[in-house]
C-alpha positions in Angstrom: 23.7 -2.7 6.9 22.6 0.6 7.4 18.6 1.5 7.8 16.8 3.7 5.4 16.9 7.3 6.1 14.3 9.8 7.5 14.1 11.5 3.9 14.1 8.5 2.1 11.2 7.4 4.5 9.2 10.4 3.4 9.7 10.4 0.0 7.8 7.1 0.3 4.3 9.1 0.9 4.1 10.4 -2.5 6.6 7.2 -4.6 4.9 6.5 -7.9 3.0 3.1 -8.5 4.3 2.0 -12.1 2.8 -2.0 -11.7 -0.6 -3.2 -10.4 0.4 -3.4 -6.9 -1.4 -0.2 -5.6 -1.9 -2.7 -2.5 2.0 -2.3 -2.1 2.5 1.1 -2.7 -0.3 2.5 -0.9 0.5 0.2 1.9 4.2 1.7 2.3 3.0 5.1 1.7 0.5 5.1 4.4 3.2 3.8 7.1 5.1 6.4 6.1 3.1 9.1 7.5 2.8 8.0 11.0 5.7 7.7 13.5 5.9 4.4 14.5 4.9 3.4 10.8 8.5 5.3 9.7 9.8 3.4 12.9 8.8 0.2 11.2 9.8 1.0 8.1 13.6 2.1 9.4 13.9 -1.2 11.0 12.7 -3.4 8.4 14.7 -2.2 5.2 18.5 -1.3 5.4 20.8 -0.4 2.5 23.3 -3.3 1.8 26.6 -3.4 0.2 24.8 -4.2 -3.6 21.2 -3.3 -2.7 18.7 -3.5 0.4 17.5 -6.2 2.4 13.7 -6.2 3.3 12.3 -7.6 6.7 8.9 -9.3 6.3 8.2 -9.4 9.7 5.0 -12.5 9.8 5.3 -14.9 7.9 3.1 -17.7 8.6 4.1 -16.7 12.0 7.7 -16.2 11.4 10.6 -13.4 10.5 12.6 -13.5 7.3 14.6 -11.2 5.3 15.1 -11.4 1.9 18.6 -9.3 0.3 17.8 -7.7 -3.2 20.9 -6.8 -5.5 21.3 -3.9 -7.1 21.2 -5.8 -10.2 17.7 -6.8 -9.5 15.5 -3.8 -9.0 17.2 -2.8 -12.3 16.2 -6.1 -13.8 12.8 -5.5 -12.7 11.9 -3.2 -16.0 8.0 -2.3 -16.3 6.4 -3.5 -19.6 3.0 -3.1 -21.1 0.9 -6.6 -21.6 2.9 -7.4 -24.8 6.3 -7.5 -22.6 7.6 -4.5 -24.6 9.4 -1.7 -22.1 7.6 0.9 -21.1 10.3 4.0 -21.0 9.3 5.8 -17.4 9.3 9.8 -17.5 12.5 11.3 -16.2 11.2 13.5 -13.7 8.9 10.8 -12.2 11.7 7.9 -11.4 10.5 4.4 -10.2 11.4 4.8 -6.4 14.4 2.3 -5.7 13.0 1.5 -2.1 9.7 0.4 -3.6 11.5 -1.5 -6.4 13.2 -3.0 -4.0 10.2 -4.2 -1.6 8.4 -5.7 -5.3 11.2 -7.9 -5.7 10.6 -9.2 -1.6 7.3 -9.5 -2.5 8.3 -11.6 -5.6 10.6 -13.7 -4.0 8.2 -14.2 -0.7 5.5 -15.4 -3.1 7.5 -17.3 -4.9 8.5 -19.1 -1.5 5.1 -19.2 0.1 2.5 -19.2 -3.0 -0.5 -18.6 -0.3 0.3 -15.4 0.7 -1.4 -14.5 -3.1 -5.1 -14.5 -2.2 -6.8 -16.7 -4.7 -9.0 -14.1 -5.9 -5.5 -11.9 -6.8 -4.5 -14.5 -9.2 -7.4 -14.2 -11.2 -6.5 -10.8 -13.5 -3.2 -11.4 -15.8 -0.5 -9.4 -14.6 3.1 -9.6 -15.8 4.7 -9.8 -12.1 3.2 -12.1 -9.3 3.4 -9.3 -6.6 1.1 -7.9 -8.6 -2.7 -8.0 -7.4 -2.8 -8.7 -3.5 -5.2 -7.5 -0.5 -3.4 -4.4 1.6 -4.3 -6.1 4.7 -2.3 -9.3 3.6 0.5 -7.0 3.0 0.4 -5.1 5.9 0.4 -8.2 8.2 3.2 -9.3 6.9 5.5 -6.5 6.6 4.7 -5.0 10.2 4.0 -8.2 12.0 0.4 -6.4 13.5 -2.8 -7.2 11.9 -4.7 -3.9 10.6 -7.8 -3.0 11.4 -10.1 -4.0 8.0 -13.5 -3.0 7.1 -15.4 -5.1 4.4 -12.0 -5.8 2.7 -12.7 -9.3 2.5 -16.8 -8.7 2.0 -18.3 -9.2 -1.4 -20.3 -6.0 -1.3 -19.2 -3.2 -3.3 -19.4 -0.3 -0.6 -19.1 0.8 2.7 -23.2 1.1 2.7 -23.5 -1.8 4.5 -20.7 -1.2 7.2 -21.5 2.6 7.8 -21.4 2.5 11.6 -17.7 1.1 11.6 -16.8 3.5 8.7 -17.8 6.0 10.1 -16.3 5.4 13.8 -12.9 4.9 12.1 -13.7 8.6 10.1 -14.4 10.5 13.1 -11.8 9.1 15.1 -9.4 10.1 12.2 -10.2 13.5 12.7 -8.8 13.7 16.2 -5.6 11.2 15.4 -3.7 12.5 12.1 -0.8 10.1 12.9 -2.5 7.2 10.9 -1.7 4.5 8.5 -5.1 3.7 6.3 -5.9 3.2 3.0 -9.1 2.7 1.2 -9.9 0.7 -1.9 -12.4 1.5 -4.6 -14.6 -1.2 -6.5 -16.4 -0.9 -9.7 -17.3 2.1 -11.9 -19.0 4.5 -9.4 -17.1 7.7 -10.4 -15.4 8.8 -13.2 -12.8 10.4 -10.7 -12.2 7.2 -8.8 -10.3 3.9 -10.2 -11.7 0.8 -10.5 -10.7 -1.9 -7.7 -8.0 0.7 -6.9 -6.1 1.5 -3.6 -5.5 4.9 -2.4 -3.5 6.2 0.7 -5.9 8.6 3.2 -3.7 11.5 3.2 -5.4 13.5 5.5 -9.3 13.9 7.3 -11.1 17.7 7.4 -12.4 17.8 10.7 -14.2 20.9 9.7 -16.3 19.6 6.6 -16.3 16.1 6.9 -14.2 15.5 4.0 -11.5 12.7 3.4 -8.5 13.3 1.0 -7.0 10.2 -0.9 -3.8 10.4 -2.3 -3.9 8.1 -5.8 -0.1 6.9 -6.0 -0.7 6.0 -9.6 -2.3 9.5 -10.8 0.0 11.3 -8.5 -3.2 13.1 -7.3 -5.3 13.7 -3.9 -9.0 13.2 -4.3 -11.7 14.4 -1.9 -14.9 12.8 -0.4 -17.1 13.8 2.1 -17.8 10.7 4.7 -20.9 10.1 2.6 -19.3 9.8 -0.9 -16.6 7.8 0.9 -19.3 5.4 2.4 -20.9 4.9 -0.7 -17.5 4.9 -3.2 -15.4 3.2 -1.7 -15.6 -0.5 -0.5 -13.0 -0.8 2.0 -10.7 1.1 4.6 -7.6 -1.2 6.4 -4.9 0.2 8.1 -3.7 1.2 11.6 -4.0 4.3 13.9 -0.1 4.8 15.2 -0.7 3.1 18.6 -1.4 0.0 16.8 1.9 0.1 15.4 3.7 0.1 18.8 
């Protein structure tokens, strides 16, 4: 088997999120910009001879890979509610290495059911990776838990954690080698998704400003710390030193 390679790692940053997995794709995208996040990422998908194989790394505790064919990433075709194909634009291709971690994710869940929250299993989706919590994802792909801030907390912003936020903000100024992402809740922008995840792309020491990258829209959005604190519900992820 041969690991994935340094360009296919950083395509990764900016792959397009076609299902309702923005947990997932965010999630990959966000290791992908730190170093020992691409380190992770090298290690735990490798090309095969018909496909990849894909290293979940905790598993209730334990290691186990799962090998995806060729044959079924392309069997994994995206369709609207109604199960009719939905034809995906030329020049923005469903990225292989993420098509390839879905069907992981589909086979781990279908393996070990309680590794989909039961909150996730609530809105009708078409695949069961679909709908999942990026810190449940995260954990088991890298083996580390992430650090997560109101995540799991039924309030709807960061109001109410805006110490933590805030210590994890400024110290993201100072450390660009990150892995985060932040999730959105309901209707409090018409810029921002509902119950969305976005990857933090980068943090504007000078203004106080946070830039999400929305795998879905294939756009960044910014926020000052406030509008982040009071916007978004949650932020989960790792500073690269976590990752070691």
């Amino acid at each position: 088997m041969k690991p994935i390679s340094i360009n296919e790692i950083q395509n990764l940053k900016h792959a397009v999120q076609y299902f309702q997995d923005c947990y997932l794709v965010s999630s990959i995208g966000a290791l992908a910009k730190s170093e020992n996040g691409r380190k992770i990422l090298a290690q735990n998908i490798a090309h095969t001879k018909d496909g990849y194989c894909v290293k979940f790394r905790n598993i209730d505790g334990k290691s186990k890979d799962f090998f995806v064919s060729q044959k079924e990433t392309e069997d994994l075709i995206y369709m609207d509610k109604y199960l009719n194909p939905i034809q995906i634009p030329a020049d923005k291709p469903h990225n292989p290495i993420i098509k390839a971690i879905e069907v992981a994710m589909s086979k781990l869940l279908t393996e070990t059911p309680s590794k989909k929250p039961w909150i996730c299993r609530f809105p009708k989706c078409n695949e069961n990776f679909e709908f999942n919590k990026p810190s449940n994802f995260l954990e088991m792909f890298t083996g580390k838990k992430p650090i997560s801030i109101n995540e799991n907390n039924l309030r709807l912003s960061l109001k109410g954690k805006k110490e933590e936020s805030m210590d994890i903000f400024n110290k993201l100024k100072d450390t660009p080698d990150n892995s985060f992402v932040m999730g959105s809740s309901f209707g409090f922008d018409a810029g921002i998704s509902n119950t969305h995840c976005y990857r933090v792309e980068n943090v504007n020491p000078q203004y106080n400003t946070i830039d999400l990258f929305d795998h879905r829209l294939l756009r960044t959005i910014t926020l000052t710390f406030d509008e982040a604190i009071k916007k978004m519900k949650f932020i989960v992820g790792y500073f690269d030193k976590d990752l070691k």
